[in-house]
C-alpha positions in Angstrom: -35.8 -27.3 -6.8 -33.3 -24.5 -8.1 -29.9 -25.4 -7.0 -27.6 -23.0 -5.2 -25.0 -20.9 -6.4 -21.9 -21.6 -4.9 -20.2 -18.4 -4.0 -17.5 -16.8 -6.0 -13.7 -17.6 -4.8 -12.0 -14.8 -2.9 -9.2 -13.3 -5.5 -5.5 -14.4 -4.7 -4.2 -11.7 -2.9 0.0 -12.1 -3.4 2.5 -10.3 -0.9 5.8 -8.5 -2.0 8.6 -8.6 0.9 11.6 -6.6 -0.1 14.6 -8.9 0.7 18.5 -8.5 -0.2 20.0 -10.2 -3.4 23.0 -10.6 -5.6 23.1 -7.8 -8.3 22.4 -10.8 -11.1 18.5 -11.2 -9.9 18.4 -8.2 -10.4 18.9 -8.1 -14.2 16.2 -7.3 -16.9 17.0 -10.8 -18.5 15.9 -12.3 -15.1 12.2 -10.5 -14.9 12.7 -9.3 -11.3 10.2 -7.4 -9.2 12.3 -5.0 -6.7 12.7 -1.9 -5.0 15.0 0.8 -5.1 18.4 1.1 -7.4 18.2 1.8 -11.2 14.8 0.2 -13.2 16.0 -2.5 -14.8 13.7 -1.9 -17.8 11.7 -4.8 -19.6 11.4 -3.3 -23.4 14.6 -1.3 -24.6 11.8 1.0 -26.5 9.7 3.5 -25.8 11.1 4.5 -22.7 9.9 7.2 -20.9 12.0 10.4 -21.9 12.6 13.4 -19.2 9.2 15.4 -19.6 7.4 12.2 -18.4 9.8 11.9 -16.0 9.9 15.1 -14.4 8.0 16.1 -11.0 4.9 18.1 -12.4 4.5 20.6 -8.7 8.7 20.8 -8.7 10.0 20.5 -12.3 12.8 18.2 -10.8 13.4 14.6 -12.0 11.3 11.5 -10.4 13.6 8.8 -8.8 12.5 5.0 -9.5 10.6 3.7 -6.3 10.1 -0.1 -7.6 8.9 -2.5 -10.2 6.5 -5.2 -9.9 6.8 -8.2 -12.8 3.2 -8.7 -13.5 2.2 -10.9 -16.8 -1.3 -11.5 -17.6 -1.3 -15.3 -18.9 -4.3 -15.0 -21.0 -2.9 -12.0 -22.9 -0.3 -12.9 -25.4 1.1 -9.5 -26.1 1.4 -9.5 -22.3 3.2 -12.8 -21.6 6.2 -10.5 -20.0 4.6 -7.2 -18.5 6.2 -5.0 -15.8 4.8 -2.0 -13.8 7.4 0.7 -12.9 6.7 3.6 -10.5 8.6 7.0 -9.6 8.1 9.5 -7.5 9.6 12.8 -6.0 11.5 13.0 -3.0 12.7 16.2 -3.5 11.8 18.2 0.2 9.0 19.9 1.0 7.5 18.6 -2.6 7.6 14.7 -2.6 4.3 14.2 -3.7 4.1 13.3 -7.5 3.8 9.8 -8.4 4.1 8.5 -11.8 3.6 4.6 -12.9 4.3 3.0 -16.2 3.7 -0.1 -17.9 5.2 -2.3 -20.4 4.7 -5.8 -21.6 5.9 -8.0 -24.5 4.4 -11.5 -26.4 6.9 -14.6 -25.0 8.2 -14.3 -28.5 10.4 -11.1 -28.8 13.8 -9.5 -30.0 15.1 -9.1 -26.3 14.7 -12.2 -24.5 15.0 -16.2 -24.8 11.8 -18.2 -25.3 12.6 -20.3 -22.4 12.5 -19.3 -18.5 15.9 -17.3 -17.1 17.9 -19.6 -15.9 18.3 -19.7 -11.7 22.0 -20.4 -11.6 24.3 -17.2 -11.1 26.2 -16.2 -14.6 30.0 -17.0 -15.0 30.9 -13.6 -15.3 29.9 -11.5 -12.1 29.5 -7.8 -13.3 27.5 -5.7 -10.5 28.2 -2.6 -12.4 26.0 -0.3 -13.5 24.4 -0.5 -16.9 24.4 3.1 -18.7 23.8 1.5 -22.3 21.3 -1.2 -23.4 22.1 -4.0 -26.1 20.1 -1.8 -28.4 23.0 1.2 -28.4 20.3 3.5 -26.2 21.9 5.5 -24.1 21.0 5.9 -20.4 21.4 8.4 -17.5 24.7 7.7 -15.1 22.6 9.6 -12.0 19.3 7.6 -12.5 19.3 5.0 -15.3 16.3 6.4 -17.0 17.1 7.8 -20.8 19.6 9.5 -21.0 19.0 12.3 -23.9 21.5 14.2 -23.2 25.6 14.4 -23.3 28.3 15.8 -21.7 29.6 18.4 -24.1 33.4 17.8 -23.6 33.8 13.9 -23.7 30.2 13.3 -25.8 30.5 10.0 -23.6 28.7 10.6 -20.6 24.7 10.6 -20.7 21.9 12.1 -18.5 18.4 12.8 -18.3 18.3 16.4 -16.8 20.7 19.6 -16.5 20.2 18.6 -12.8 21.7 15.1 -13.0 24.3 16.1 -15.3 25.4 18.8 -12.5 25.1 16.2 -9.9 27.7 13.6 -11.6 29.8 16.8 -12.6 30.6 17.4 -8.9 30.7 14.3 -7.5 33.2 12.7 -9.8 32.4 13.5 -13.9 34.4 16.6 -13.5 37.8 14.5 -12.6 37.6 11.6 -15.0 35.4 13.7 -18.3 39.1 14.2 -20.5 41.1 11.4 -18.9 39.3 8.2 -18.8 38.3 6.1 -21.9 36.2 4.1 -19.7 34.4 6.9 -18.2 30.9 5.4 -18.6 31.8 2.4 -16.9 32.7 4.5 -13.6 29.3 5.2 -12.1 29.6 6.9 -8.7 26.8 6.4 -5.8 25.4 9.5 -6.1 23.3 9.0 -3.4 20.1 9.5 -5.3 18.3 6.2 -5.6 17.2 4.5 -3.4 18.5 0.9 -1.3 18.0 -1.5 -3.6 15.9 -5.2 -2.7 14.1 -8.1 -4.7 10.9 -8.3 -3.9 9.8 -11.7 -3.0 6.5 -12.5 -3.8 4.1 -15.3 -1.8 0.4 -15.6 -1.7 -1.1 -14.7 1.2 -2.7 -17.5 3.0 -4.9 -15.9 6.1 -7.5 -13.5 6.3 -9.5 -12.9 8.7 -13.2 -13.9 8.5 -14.5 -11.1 9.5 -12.0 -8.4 10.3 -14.7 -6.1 12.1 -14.1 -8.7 14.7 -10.8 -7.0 15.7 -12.2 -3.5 16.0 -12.9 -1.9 19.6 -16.6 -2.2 20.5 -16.4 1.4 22.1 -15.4 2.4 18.0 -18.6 0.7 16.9 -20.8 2.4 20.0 -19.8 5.9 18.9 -21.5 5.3 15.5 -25.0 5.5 17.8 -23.6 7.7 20.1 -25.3 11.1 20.7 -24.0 14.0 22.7 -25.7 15.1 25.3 -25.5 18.4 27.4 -27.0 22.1 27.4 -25.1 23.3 24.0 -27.5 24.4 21.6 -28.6 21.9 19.0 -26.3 23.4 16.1 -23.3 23.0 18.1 -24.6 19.3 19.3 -24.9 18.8 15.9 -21.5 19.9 14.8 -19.5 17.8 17.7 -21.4 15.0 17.1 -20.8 14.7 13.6 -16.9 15.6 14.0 -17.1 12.2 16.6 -19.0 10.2 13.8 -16.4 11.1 11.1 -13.4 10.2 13.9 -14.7 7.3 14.7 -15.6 6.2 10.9 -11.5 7.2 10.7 -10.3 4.9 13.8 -12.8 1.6 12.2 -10.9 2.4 9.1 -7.4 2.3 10.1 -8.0 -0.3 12.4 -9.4 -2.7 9.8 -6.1 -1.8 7.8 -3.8 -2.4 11.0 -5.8 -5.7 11.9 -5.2 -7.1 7.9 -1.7 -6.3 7.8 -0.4 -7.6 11.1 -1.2 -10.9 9.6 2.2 -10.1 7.7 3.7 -7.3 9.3 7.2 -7.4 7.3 5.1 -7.1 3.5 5.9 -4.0 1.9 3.4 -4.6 -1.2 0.0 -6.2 -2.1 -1.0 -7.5 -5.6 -4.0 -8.4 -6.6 -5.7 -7.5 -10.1 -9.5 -6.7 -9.3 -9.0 -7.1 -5.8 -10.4 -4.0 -3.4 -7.6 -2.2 -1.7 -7.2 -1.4 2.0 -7.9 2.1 2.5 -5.5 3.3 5.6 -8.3 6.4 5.6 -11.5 7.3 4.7 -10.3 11.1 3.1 -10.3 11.2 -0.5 -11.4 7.7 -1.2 -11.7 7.8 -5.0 -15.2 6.9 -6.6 -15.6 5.3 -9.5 -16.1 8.6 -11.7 -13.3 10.0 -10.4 -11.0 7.1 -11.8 -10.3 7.7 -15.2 -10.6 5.1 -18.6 -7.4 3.9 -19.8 -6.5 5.4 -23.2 -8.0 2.7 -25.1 -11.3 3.3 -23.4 -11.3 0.3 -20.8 -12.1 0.5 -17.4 -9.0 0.8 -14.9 -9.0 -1.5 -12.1 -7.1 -1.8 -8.9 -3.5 -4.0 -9.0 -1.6 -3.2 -6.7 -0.7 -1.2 -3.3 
């Protein structure tokens, strides 16, 4: 008698919930994932430069949306790995997104072997970095690399012509000949945005079966047929356009039903996991997704 296969476990499905914390958390050295403010970049090489960083539909620079600290324990080059993601929020454009990876063995030139410590430094400094330990240079507007220098004081660093007109305004423009310290003045400059930790805990309910939740009229219309004295082409037509509405309200209702569970989480991780579509339009197949340089399959992390 052939024994049964016990089913697979469901993947962990962990839950980001942006929450406020001291500046300090916030730190490279301390691996955070968060939202908003300036990204506080993992490797102090190969950052991306401007062209990567520009908005490819508006030419303007992306602003950093959030980093997620994501290590893959049976990867050794990948013992410390963080995913960053921009986008543009430049009006009417706001559509490009852009996300980057990087990742580092435990042993490495920037960090101690051992865990961050969780007690708060001596020295409270909630200022701005615009230069890494490494002498790299980095944008006062954005915090992304800052290739470029103010002509007059050589001091000051940006990524773009358009952040470099941005801090001239707002404050470069008083302090450029007079200030020795002028990279440690960093305006707001009203760019970026809030800034939050993102707290991460695994989720613990999900619904058995979440088609449980959804309207039994939604799951009639699927069978539904139009009747009247319309001719069968435009029966046809409405009938279909019902179909596809319905298909749309199942959809977002199963997305609805799974997130009320934790109506405050602002991000889902999970590497291999399927995401929750919030519509049926433009679902990608898999042909559509392309291989990852090296020729791998990409899979879904995060959304």
């Amino acid at each position: 008698m052939a024994l049964a296969v016990p089913p697979a476990p469901a993947p962990t499905v962990e839950l980001g919930f942006a929450v406020e914390a001291p500046g300090w958390r916030l730190r490279s050295e301390q691996f955070p994932s968060k939202v908003g403010g300036r990204p506080a970049w993992l490797s102090e090489r190969d950052l991306p430069g401007p062209a990567e960083l520009a908005c490819p539909l508006c030419s303007r620079p992306l602003v950093f949306l959030l980093q997620l600290y994501a290590p893959l324990p049976d990867r050794a080059d990948a013992f410390h790995r963080s995913l960053f993601v921009f986008c543009c929020r430049e009006p009417p454009c706001c559509a490009a997104l852009r996300v980057f990876r990087n990742q580092l063995p435990r042993k490495n030139d920037h960090y101690s072997y051992e865990p961050p410590s969780e007690e708060p430094p001596d020295e409270k400094d909630d200022s701005p970095s615009v230069q890494l330990r490494s002498g790299v240079h980095l944008c006062r507007v954005c915090g992304c690399l800052g290739s470029k220098v103010c002509s007059k004081c050589h001091k000051a660093h940006y990524c773009s012509k358009d952040h470099q007109t941005l801090d001239w305004k707002l404050a470069h423009k008083q302090s450029c000949t007079t200030s020795d310290n002028v990279n440690n003045a960093v305006p707001d400059h009203k760019f970026l945005f809030p800034e939050y930790e993102i707290v991460i805990e695994t989720e613990e309910l999900e619904p058995d079966d979440v088609s449980d939740c959804i309207p039994q009229d939604l799951e009639k219309c699927e069978d539904s047929e139009l009747i009247g004295t319309m001719d069968e082409e435009l029966e046809a037509e409405l009938d279909s356009i019902a179909k596809h509405e319905s298909r749309e309200d199942e959809i977002f209702q199963k997305f609805k039903t799974q997130i009320a569970l934790e109506p405050d989480q602002i991000l889902r991780y999970g590497r291999g996991i399927d995401p929750i579509w919030i519509s049926g339009e433009n679902i990608p197949q898999e042909q559509d997704i392309p291989n990852c340089p090296c020729g791998a399959r990409r899979i879904f992390e995060f959304q």
